[in-house]
C-alpha positions as CSV (number, residue, x, y, z in Angstrom):
1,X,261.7,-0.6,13.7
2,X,260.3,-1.8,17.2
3,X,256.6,-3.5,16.4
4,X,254.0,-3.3,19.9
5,X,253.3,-6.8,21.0
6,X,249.6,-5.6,20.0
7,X,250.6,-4.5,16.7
8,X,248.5,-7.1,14.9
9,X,245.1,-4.7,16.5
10,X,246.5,-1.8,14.5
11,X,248.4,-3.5,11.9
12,X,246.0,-2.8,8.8
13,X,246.3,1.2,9.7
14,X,250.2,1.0,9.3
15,X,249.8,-0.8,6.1
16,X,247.4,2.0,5.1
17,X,249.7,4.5,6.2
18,X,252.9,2.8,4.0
19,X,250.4,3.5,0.9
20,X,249.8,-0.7,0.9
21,X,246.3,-2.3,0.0
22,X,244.3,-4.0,3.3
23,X,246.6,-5.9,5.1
24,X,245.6,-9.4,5.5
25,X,246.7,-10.2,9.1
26,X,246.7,-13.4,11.1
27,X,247.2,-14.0,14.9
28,X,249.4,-17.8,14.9
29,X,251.1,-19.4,17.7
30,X,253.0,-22.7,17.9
31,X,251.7,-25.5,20.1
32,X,253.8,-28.7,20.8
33,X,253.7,-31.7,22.6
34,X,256.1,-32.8,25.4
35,X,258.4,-34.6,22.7
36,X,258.5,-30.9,20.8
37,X,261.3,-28.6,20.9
38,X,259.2,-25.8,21.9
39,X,259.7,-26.0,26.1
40,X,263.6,-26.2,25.3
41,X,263.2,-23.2,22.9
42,X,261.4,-21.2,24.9
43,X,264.2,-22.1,28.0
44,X,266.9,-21.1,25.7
45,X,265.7,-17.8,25.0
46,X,264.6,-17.2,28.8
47,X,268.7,-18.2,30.0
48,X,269.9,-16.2,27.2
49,X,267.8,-12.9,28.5
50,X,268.7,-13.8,32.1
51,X,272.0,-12.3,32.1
52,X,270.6,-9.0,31.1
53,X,267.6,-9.2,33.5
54,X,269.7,-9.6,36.0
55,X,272.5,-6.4,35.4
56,X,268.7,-4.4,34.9
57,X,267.9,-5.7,38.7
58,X,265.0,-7.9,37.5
59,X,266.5,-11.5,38.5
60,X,263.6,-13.3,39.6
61,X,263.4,-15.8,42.7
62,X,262.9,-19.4,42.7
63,X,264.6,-20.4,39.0
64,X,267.0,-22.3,40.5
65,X,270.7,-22.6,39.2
66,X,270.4,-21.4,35.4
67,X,272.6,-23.5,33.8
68,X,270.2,-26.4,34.4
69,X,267.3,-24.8,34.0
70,X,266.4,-26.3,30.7
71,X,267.2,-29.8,31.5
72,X,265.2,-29.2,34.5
73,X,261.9,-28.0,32.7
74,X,262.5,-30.1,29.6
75,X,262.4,-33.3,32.1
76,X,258.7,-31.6,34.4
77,X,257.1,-30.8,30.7
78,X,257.9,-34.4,29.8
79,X,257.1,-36.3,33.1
80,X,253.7,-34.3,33.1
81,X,253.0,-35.1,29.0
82,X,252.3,-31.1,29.0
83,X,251.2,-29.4,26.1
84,X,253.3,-26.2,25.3
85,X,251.8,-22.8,23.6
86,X,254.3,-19.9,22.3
87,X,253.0,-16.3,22.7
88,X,251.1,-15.6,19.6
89,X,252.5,-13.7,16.6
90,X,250.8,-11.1,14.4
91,X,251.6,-11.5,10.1
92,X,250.7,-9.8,7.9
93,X,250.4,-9.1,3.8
94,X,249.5,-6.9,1.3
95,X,250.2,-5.8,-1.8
96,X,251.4,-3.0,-3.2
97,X,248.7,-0.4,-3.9
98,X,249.6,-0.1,-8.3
């Protein structure tokens, strides 16, 4: 089953629906420093979509050559001492209704 990227705003609904008690739901995202695997993570993921973004005509301009790409951003985020923030995540519990 396909989850909305909003589906933490209507999450306790679909709990109620699945015959579950209130859902406790929590928005968390990951933060890291420079020094965190985070910036390489997110890269990896981007270079491992790329190939399908570009067979749906959506290769975007400016990257550079992929291969390099997260050598490349790993060495800006460190030579700037950025801060990296993943897209936040909805969880969510319950238990079942007795």
């Amino acid at each position: 089953m396909f989850l909305s990227p909003d589906a933490g705003t209507y999450m306790e609904a679909s709990f109620s629906q699945a015959g579950l008690k209130k859902a406790h739901v929590h928005w968390e995202l990951i933060v890291g420093s420079a020094d965190s695997f985070l910036a390489r993570w997110i890269t990896l993921t981007y270079m491992v979509l790329h190939s399908h973004a570009v067979r749906l005509g959506l290769d975007p301009d400016g990257i550079g050559e992929i291969d390099t790409l997260a050598d490349r951003i790993d060495a800006e985020v460190k030579a700037a001492g950025s801060q990296i923030v993943s897209r936040p995540q909805a969880l969510g519990w319950a238990r079942k209704a007795a």
